[in-house]
Structure formats: C-alpha cells, structure tokens
ZAMARGU-4260 file (C-alpha; in steps of 0.2 Angstrom, whole numbers, plus 5000, padded with zeros to 4 digits):
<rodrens>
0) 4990/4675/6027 | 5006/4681/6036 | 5008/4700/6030 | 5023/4703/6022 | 5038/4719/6031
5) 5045/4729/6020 | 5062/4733/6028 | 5072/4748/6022 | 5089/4753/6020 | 5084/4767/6032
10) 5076/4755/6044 | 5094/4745/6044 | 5104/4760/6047 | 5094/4767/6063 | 5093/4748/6072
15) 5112/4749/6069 | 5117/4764/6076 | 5103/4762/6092 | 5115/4747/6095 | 5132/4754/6091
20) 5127/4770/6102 | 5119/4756/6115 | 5137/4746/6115 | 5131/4733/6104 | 5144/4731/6092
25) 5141/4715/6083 | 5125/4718/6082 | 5126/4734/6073 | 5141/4730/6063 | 5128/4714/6055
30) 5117/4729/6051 | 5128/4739/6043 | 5132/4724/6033 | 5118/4718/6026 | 5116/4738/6019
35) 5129/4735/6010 | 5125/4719/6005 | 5114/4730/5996 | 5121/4742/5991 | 5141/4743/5993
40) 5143/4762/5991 | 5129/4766/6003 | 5139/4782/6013 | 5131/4779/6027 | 5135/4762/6029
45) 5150/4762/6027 | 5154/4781/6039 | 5143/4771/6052 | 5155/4755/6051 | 5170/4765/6051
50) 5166/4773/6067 | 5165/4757/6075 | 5182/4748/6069 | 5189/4766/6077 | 5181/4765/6094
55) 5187/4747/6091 | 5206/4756/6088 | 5206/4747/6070 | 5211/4762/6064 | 5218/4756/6045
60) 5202/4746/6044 | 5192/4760/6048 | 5201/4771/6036 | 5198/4761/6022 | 5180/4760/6027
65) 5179/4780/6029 | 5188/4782/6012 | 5177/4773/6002 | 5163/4782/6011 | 5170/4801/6006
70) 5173/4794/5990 | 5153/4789/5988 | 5150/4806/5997 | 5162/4819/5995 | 5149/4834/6001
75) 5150/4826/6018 | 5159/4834/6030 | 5154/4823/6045 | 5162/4809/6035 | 5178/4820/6030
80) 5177/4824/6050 | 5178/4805/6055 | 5191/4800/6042 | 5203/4814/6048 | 5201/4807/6067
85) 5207/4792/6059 | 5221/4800/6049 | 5225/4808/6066 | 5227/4792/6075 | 5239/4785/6061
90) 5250/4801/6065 | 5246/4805/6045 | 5245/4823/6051 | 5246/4830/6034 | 5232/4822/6027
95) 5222/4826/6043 | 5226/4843/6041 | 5218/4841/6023 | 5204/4831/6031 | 5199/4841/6044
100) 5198/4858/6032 | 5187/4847/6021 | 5174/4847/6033 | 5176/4865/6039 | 5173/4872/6021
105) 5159/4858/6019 | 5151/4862/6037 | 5157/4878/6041 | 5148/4877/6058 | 5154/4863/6064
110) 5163/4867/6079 | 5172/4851/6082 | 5179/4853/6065 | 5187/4868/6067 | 5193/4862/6084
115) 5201/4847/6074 | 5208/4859/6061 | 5217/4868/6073 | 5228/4855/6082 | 5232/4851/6065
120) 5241/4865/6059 | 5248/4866/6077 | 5255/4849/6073 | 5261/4855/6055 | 5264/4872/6057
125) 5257/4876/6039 | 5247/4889/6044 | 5239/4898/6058 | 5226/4890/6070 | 5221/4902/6081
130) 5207/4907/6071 | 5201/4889/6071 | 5204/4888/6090 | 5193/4904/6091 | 5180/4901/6080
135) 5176/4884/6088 | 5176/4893/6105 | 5162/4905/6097 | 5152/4890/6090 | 5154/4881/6107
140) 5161/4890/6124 | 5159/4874/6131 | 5171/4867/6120 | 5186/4860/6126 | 5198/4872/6115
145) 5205/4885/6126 | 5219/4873/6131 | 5223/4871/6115 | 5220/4888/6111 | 5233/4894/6123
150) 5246/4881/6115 | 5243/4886/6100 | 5248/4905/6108 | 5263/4897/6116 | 5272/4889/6101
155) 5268/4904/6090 | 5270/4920/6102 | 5277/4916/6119 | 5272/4906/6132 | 5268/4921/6141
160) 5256/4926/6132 | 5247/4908/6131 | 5240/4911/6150 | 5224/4917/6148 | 5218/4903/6135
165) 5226/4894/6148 | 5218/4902/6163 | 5200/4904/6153 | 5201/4883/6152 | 5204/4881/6172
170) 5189/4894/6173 | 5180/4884/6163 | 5186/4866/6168 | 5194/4868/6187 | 5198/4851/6188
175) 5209/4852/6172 | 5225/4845/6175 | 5233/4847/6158 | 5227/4867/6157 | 5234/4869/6176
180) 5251/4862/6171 | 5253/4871/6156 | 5248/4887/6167 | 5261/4885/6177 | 5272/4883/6164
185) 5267/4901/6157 | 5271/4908/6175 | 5288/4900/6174 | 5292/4910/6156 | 5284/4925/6163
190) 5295/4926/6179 | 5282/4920/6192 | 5290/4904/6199 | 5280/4906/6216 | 5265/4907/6208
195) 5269/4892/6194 | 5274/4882/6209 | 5257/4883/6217 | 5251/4878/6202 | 5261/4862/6199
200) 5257/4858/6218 | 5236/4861/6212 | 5239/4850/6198 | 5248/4838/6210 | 5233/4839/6222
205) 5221/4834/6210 | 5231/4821/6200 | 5246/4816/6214 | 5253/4804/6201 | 5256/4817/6186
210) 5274/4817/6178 | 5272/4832/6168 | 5269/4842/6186 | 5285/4832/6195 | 5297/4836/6179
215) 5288/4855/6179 | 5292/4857/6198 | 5310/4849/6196 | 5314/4862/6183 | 5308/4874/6193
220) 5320/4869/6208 | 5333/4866/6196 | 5332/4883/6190 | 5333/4890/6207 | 5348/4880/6210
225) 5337/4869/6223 | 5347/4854/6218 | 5342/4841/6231 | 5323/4847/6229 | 5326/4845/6210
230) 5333/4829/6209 | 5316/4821/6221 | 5304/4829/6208 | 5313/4820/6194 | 5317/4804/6200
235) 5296/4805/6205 | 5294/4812/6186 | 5306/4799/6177 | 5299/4785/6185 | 5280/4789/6182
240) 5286/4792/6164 | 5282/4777/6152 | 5288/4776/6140 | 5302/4786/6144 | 5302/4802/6136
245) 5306/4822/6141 | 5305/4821/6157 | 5317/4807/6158 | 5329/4816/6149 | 5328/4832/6158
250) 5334/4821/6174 | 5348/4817/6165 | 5353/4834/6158 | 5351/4838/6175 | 5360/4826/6184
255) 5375/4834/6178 | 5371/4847/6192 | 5373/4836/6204 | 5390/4834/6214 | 5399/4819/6217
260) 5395/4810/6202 | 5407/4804/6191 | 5408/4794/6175 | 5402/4777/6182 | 5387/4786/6190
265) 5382/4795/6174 | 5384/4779/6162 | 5373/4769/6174 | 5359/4781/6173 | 5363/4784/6153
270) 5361/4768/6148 | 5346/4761/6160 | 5334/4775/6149 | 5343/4769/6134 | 5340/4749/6137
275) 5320/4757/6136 | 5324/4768/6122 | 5329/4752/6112 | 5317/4740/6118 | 5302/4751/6108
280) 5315/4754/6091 | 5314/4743/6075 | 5324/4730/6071 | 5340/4740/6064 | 5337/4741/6046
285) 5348/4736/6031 | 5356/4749/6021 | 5359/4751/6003 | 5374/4763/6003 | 5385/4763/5988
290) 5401/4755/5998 | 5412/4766/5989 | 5425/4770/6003 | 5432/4786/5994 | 5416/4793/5986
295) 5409/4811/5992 | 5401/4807/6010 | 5382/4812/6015 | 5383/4821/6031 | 5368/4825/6042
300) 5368/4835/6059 | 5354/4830/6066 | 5345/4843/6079 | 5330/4854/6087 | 5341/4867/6094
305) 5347/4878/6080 | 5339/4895/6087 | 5348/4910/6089 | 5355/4913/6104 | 5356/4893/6107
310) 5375/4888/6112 | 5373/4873/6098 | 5378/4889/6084 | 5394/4892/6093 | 5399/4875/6089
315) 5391/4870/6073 | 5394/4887/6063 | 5413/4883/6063 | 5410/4865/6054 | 5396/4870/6041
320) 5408/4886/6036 | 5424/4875/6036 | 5419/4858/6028 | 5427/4852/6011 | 5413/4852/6001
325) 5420/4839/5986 | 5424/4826/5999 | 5406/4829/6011 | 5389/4833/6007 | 5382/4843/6021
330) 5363/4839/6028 | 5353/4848/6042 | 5338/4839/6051 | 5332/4854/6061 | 5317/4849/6074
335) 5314/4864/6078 | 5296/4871/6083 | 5299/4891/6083 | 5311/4894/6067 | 5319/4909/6067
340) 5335/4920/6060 | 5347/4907/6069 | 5338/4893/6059 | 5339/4901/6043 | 5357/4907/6046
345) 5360/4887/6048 | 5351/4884/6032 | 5361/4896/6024 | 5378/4886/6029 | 5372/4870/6023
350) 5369/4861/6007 | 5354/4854/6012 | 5340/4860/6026 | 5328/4846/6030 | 5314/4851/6043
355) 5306/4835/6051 | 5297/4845/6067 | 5283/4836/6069 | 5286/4819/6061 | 5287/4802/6071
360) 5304/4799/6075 | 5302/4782/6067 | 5296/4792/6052 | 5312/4806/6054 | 5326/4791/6054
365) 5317/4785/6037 | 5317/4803/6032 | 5338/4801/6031 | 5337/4782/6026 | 5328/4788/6012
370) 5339/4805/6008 | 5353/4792/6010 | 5363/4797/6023 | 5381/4792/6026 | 5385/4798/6043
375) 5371/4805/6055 | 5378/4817/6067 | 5368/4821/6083 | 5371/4836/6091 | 5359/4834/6105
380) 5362/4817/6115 | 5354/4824/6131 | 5335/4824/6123 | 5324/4809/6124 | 5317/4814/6105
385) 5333/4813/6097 | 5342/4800/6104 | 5324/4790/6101 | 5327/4795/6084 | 5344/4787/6082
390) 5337/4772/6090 | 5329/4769/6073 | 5347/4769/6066 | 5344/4785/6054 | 5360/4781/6044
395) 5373/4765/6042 | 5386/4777/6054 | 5379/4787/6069 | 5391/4798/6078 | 5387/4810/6095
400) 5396/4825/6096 | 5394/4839/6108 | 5379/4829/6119 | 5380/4838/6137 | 5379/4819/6143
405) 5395/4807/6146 | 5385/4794/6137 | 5371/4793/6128 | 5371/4773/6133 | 5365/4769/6116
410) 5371/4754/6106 | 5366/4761/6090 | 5376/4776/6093 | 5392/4773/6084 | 5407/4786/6089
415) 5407/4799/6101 | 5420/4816/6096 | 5431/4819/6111 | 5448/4823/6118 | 5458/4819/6130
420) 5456/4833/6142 | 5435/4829/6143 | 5438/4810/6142 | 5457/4807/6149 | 5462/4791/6141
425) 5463/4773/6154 | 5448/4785/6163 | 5435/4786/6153 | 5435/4772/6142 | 5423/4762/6151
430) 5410/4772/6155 | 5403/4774/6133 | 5395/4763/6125 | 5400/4772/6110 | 5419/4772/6104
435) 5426/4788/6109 | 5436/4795/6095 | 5449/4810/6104 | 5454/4822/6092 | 5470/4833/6094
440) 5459/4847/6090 | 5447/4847/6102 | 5430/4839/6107 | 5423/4854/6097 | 5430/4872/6090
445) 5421/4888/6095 | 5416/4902/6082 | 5422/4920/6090 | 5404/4931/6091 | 5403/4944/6078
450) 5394/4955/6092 | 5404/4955/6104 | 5412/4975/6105 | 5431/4979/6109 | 5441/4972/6125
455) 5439/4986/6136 | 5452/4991/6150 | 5453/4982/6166 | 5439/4987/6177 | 5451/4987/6191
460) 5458/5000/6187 | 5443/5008/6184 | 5432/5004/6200 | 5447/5002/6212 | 5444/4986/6216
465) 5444/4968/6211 | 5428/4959/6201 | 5426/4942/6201 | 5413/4933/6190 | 5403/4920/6182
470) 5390/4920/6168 | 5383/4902/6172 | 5365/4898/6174 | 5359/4896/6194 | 5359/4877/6194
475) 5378/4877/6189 | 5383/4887/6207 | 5383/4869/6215 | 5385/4871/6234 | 5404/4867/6232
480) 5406/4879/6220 | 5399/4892/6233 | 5408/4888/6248 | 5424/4888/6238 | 5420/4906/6230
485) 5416/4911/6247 | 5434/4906/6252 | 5443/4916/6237 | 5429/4931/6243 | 5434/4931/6260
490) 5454/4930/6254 | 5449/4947/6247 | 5437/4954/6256 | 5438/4971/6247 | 5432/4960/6230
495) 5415/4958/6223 | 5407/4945/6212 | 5396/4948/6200 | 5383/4934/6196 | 5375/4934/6177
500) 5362/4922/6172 | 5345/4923/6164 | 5333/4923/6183 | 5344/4932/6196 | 5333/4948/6191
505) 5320/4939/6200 | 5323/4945/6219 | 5316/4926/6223 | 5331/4918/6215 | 5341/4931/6219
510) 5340/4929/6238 | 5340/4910/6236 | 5357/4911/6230 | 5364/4927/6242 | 5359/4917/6254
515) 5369/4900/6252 | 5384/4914/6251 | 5378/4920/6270 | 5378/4903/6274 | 5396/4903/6270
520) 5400/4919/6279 | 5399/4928/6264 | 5388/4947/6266 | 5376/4946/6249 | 5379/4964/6249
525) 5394/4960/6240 | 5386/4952/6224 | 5380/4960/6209 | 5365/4949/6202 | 5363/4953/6185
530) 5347/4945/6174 | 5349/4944/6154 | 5349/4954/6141 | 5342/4957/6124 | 5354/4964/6116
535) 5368/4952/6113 | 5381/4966/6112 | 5375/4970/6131 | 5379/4954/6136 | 5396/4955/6130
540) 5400/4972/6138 | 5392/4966/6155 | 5405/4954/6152 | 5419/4963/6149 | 5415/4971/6169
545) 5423/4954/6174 | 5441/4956/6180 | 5444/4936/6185 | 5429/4925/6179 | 5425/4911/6191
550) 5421/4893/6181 | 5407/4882/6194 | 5409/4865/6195 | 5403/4848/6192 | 5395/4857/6178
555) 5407/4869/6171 | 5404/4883/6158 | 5405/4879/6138 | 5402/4896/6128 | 5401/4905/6142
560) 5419/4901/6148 | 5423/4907/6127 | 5414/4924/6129 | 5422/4926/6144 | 5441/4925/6136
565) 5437/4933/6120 | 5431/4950/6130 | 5449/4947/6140 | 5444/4938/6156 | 5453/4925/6163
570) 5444/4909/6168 | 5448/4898/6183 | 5443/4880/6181 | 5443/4865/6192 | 5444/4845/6183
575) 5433/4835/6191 | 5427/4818/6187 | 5416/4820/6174 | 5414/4825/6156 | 5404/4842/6161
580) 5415/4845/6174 | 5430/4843/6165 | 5423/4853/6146 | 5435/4869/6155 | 5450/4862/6157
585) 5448/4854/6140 | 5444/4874/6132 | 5456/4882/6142 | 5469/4870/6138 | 5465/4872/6119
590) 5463/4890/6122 | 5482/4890/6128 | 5480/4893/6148 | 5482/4876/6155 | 5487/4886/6171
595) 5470/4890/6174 | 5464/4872/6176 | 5465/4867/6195 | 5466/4848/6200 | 5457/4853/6216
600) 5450/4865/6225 | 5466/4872/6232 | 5474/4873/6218 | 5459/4882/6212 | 5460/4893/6226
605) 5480/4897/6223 | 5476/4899/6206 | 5463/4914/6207 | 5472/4921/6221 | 5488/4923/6212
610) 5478/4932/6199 | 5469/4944/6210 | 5486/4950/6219 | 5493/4956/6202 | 5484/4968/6194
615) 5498/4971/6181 | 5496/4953/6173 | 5478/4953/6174 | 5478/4970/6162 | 5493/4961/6152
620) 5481/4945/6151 | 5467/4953/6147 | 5473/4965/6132 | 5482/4950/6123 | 5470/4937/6124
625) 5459/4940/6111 | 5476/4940/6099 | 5479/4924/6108 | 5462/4914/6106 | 5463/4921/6086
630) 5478/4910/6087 | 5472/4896/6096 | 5466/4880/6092 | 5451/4881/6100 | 5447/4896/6089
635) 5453/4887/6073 | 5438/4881/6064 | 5446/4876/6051 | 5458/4863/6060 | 5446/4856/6069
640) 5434/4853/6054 | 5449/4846/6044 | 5452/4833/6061 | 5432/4829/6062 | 5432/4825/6043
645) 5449/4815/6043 | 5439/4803/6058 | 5422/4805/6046 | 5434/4795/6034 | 5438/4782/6044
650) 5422/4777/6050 | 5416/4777/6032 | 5429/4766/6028 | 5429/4754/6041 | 5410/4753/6035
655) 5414/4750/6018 | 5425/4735/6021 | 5412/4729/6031 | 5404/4714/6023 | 5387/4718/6017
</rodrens>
C-alpha cells in the first residue's frame, strides 16, 4: 500500500522561496500558485509572488500582487515594506511615503524601513528624515544610509554641513563613488575647491567613466574661470551622460563662457541635446481649451529658480506686479527644492502657486494640462529638467522667455520674447527653432531693488583716483575680456579695478585670476578682489565704490549691469555675436546709454577712456542716473508687461483660429 504525503501550505511556501532565493523562478512562482489555488488571500503567497514579478521589473504586476497581500494582512510590515519598493519603482512617491511609514509603525525595528522612509520624505519634502536616516544608522551602522543621511543634510541645512554623513559613508564604504562625489561637492560650497578637486579625481580613479565627477570637476574649472579645462570636463560629462540630463545642460549654460562662439555654434549644440530630449517625450497631446480667442487667458511661468537672491526675481516680479488680471490668469510652477522668503514672495504676486518639486516631469506637464493652462511660460531654458518638461508639451502655447541660451533647439517651444538689440533682425533668425517675437520694450524689464541705499558721491573724488569695476562671476572674465581691461589699466595706470563675485575671497581663485592680469602686464596689486556678501544692502554700497563698471564679454552682465546703473555707475559694453554677449547693449540701450555699447574692442576701449578722463561727467552721470533709469524703459514694468501681454494675445489667437 503506497503511503499517503500530506503536503501543506507551509511546505508549498518554503520549496518556493528555496527556489526563488536559489534563482528558480518558474519553479517557485508554480508553488506559490498552487497556495493560492488554495487559498487566494493566503498573504504569504501572494508577498512571495510579488517579490518575484519585482526582481522580474513587473512592477504593476507586482503591486497588484502586493496589495492584495496587505489587504489579507494589514499587521504586516514586511509586506507594507515590499509594496512601497514597488510604489517607489513607479515614481508614486507619495504613496511610498505612506507605505514605507506603515511598516516603521508596524515594525519599528526594522532598519531598512526607516532607511526607506527617509528617501521618501527626502523625495516629498513632507516632513523631516533625518531621524529616519539616523535611526536606521542605530539599528544597523552597517547600513548603507550615511549617504543618504548627508543628502538629506544637504537639501535641508547646507551642503556644507552634509560632509560628515558624507565623510562617515567613505569611512565606512572607501570605494563609494557616489558618497566621494557628493563630498566633493560639500568642499566646493564650503570654499575648499583644492580639496573637492582631489576628491572628484579619487572618484575618477575608481570609476574613470563617472559623469557626475567630469560635470563636478568642469564646474569646478568653470568657476575658476579655467575655461579650456572646463569645457574638456563637460564635453567628457555630457557625452557619458544618457539620457541627457544636468550635466548636459550645464555644458550649455557654460558654453556661453566660451569665446568665439556665435549664434550658429550655439544653435548646433542646442538643438543636438534637444533632438534627444524629444526622442524620450510623448506623443504631443491633444488639448481641450475653450478656443475662445478673447476669453481671460491661463498663464503659467514655469520654474525652479525662484529663491531670493536668484536674478530670475529681478525679471519676473515686474510682470506678476504689472499683469492685467481681467484679461490673464497668473500660475506659478515653482520646482524648487529649498523654498524660502523669495518663493513665498512669488506666491504672494501670483494667483496661483503650484509646487511640482519632485514630480516626473511627464507628471509636471500633466500637472498644467490638467490645471488647463493656456500659455506656459519657461523662464529657465538652460536646464535639462525644464525644458524636458516642456518636451511633454505642458500647454497648447509654450513660450521661452529670459533662458541664458540662444535656443533652446526645441520644436515644442513655441515663441521666444526678444529684441532687436539681443537677436538683431536678418542675424539671428536662423539660428531658433522657436519664433522669435521682439518687443519694443525689451527682451525683459528689470525691477529696481528696494535694498539698494542712496547713490553716493563719486569715489574719485574721494579716493584721488579712478575705479574701475565688474560685479560678474569669475567664468565671465573671458581671456579677452582681461587682456582688453589690461589695455584701459595700462592707459591709466594710476586706476584700479575692483573685481566682485562670490569666490575671489578665496586666495586660490583670487591668484588664478591676478595672474591672467600679470600675464598681460598688468601688477595684481592693482585689484581689489572682493567675495560676497550677506547683507544685500552691502553688496549694493560695495557697488556704489565703482566709478566706471567694466561689462566682460561673450557672456555679458544681466542684473548686475542694472545694480550697477541704479547705484550711478556707468557700464561699458561690447556687442558680440551672441545672445549673452549682446544682453548689455540690449539694457543699456533701453536704459538710455547706447553710447556705452562698443562694436569692438576699440571702441570699447575709446569709450571707457573718454570716461575715465572726465571726472566732471562721470559725477554728472552718476548723480542723474538713477532719475534717468526711473524714467527708462527698461525700468518700466508696466510697459513692458502691457507689450508681453499684447504678444500673449496673439499667440492665443493664432491658436484659436487653428483648426482643432
């Protein structure tokens, strides 16, 4: 008589996960299914099989495996565990969040949970996770969380102060090339580029074909004004990039440092990042609008740099306080990771703040469709995240408008704001693949800074000798730009020049850049470096030191050239070939001192000395320009919002006649 096996759901469950942990799949998966077969709310069984369609990267079927198994066992935090990798996977970050708190109140020793918990609200910023990050470090120091720990540090405090999660990771894990990187990147915001450069060039060492390192050491250089050093880093970084992403667009920001590059040049490399951009968006979606052509318009300014002290506030205060609010309705996207009083200043002036930090930019263009949006308006065409966003197509019109590039070389960019002065008209043209649209007012209007004290006298005066200036970070004093100011400095040798930006109180940066000025004949003894400040009001009155400021080229001044006239200095400006080399003829002449823009170097020359040998005009310049600017249209925020709304118009029209 053939004795009779009594198999149990136990038994099932034990072969199948020795052959799951053992590689074997199929084999396990036919276990786990004839449990069910069973019994089809056995938890286990169905936990067990949704840990297998995850390492199989099934993610939607293993999550509707892992639901049904919380919903037969919701006292289980391993199974609220493994559903919120899933949810994680799927970019449902929310519901991760909510997942992964599940399983730390069900297993509050659960070390991986917390771990889990923590990146989360990282990711949502709806709460804090450093006590996560820590307690998972208590309940296992050999846990993998001090990278993340620092991170965590980094976007909440400073990344300064993320070093010694970063640091205790490397102690821990030597060969970690992420921890490493992100090290370096805490010496670079703490000052210490020698010693993030060593770091960068360990990482480098170990993992040769890194990107994050490459773009980390070109910023570096970049920063140093180490142009040719810079521009090796990122081309190495950009092309080890895929898909194309930050460090990409970093190389195109920076190529604008570059001499010798014109419009041609720039829309080349624009639009080859673009045409890869593209090739991972959506078909372009269809929009349900009302195509009313006169009806109140849904405007969103889309960006993630609304933070005070940012430039981008300069520019967009002067259209959210100016706009017609019965004709436009007036959204901001803000993806922005550290909020702060500039941000909420911007949510003030708007009808509508929208923050979609941390979303899929698939998800943040739907985010708009969804809200409706008429016109989406991107005020940051340089970075890879948003024009990836407006890749989606985000709204039926989109528009670029104050982008630091030339082009954003996207089809699905509609319009580009202008002038004539930035893009000159049978010039230009050919190098968008937007539709520039110049407006009489100005390719933008700049608000006048409330902290900003009273125009003092003319330091001349004071100090018995001409000053000369430029408030423009290191990367913009191009080579050029130096042996020209070396010229003017040798045509006055009794002048100085004072040199402002964030880094030149670093001594390191400080004798890179005095000695390109000796290479030129030019004593270092005769600039004043001068680092940042905190106080806004201080960089304003260090400032207002400047008797003659000095605008670099290919990449000219922006605000700075505006702070500069409205403490009474004159700027000198040369028009290259370029839309950031030609942004100061384009203030200036809206500012109503076409004088001051140069067609060459020359000129620019002739210019600054005719300035510097009349001290009298210099004080008469200087004591009327604020009165001057007040008048101005480049100070006429109103004007200029009236002119952008007027084109806003248009485009809605021309899309309303549109068949549908």
């Amino acid at each position: 008589m053939v004795p009779v096996v009594t198999v149990t759901v136990a038994d099932l469950l034990k072969v199948g996960l020795a052959h799951q942990q053992a590689g074997r799949g199929a084999i396990a998966e036919e276990m786990y299914r004839r449990v069910l077969r069973f019994d089809p709310r056995q938890a286990d069984a169905l936990h067990l099989m949704g840990v297998l369609e995850l390492g199989r990267g099934r993610r939607e079927a293993a999550l509707a495996l892992l639901d049904q198994a919380a919903e037969a066992a919701p006292r289980r935090g391993d199974i609220h565990l493994s559903r919120a990798g899933a949810l994680a996977g799927l970019s449902r970050t929310g519901e991760a969040l909510d997942a992964f708190a599940a399983a730390c109140r069900l297993v509050p020793d659960m070390a991986i949970a917390h771990h889990g918990l923590g990146r989360a609200l990282v990711e949502t910023r709806r709460g804090d996770p450093r006590p996560h990050y820590r307690r998972a470090l208590a309940l296992d120091p050999a846990l993998s969380a001090w990278n993340d720990l620092g991170w965590a540090i980094q976007q909440m405090v400073s990344m300064a102060a993320a070093r010694t999660g970063y640091a205790r990771a490397i102690a821990l894990a030597p060969l970690d090339t992420l921890a490493l990187r992100n090290l370096a990147g805490s010496l670079v915001a703490s000052g210490e580029g020698i010693a993030a450069l060593r770091r960068y060039r360990q990482t480098l060492a170990l993992e040769p074909d890194n990107g994050g390192a490459f773009a980390g050491v070109g910023a570096l250089f970049s920063a140093w004004g180490e142009v040719a050093a810079a521009r090796v880093a990122f081309d190495r970084a950009a092309w080890l990039e895929n898909p194309p992403g930050e460090a990409w667009s970093q190389r195109l920001f920076f190529l604008n440092f570059v001499p010798g590059l014109g419009f041609a040049e720039h829309f080349r490399e624009n639009r080859r990042w673009a045409e890869r951009i593209e090739a991972g968006a959506g078909a372009p979606p269809v929009f349900a609008n009302e195509r009313a052509p006169e009806r109140r318009i849904r405007v969103a300014y889309v960006s993630p740099e609304l933070v005070a002290g940012h430039n981008q506030l300069a520019w967009l205060m002067p259209l959210l306080e100016n706009h017609d609010r019965r004709s436009f309705e007036i959204a901001v996207y803000a993806d922005v990771p550290h909020p702060d009083q500039g941000t909420r200043r911007i949510a003030e002036a708007a009808d509508r703040f929208v923050d979609i930090h941390g979303l899929p930019r698939d998800q943040q263009a739907a985010r708009l469709r969804a809200d409706g949006i008429d016109i989406a308006v991107n005020l940051c065409g340089w970075r890879a995240s948003e024009r990836a966003l407006f890749a989606w197509r985000a709204a039926p019109i989109q528009v670029a408008y104050d982008n630091h590039v030339t082009t954003t070389g996207m089809r699905a960019i509609d319009f580009r704001i202008t002038d004539a002065e930035v893009d000159p008209p049978g010039v230009a043209d050919d190098w968008y693949t937007e539709r520039l649209v110049r407006l009489g007012t100005g390719y933008a209007s700049h608000h006048p800074p409330a902290e900003a004290p009273e125009v003092s006298a003319l330091p001349a005066r004071r100090n018995g000798h001409l000053t000369f200036g430029s408030v423009n970070q290191v990367p913009k004093l191009s080579l050029p730009t130096i042996a020209l100011w070396s010229r003017l400095l040798a045509a006055v040798p009794d002048a100085r020049l004072m040199l402002k930006a964030y880094n030149l109180a670093d001594p390191h940066v400080a004798g890179l850049v005095g000695g390109r000025f000796r290479a030129n004949g030019i004593d270092p003894g005769r600039i004043d470096f001068v680092g940042a400040f905190v106080d806004p009001a201080d960089h304003f009155r260090a400032v207002g030191e400047i008797d003659i400021c000095l605008d670099p080229f290919p990449f000219n001044g922006g605000k700075s050239t505006c702070d500069a006239l409205w403490m009474g200095v004159p700027v000198v400006t040369l028009a290259g070939n370029s839309l950031m080399s030609r942004i100061g003829a384009s203030l200036l002449a809206r500012a109503g001192f076409p004088d001051l823009v140069a067609p060459d170097e020359d000129a620019y020359l002739a210019i600054a000395l005719d300035l510097a040998r009349d001290i009298d005009r210099l004080e008469r310049l200087r004591q009327g320009m604020r009165a001057k600017l007040s008048a101005s249209i480049l100070f006429d925020g109103a004007a200029h919002t009236r002119d952008l709304e007027a084109a806003y118009r248009r485009f809605w029209r021309e899309w309303c006649a549109q068949p549908s």
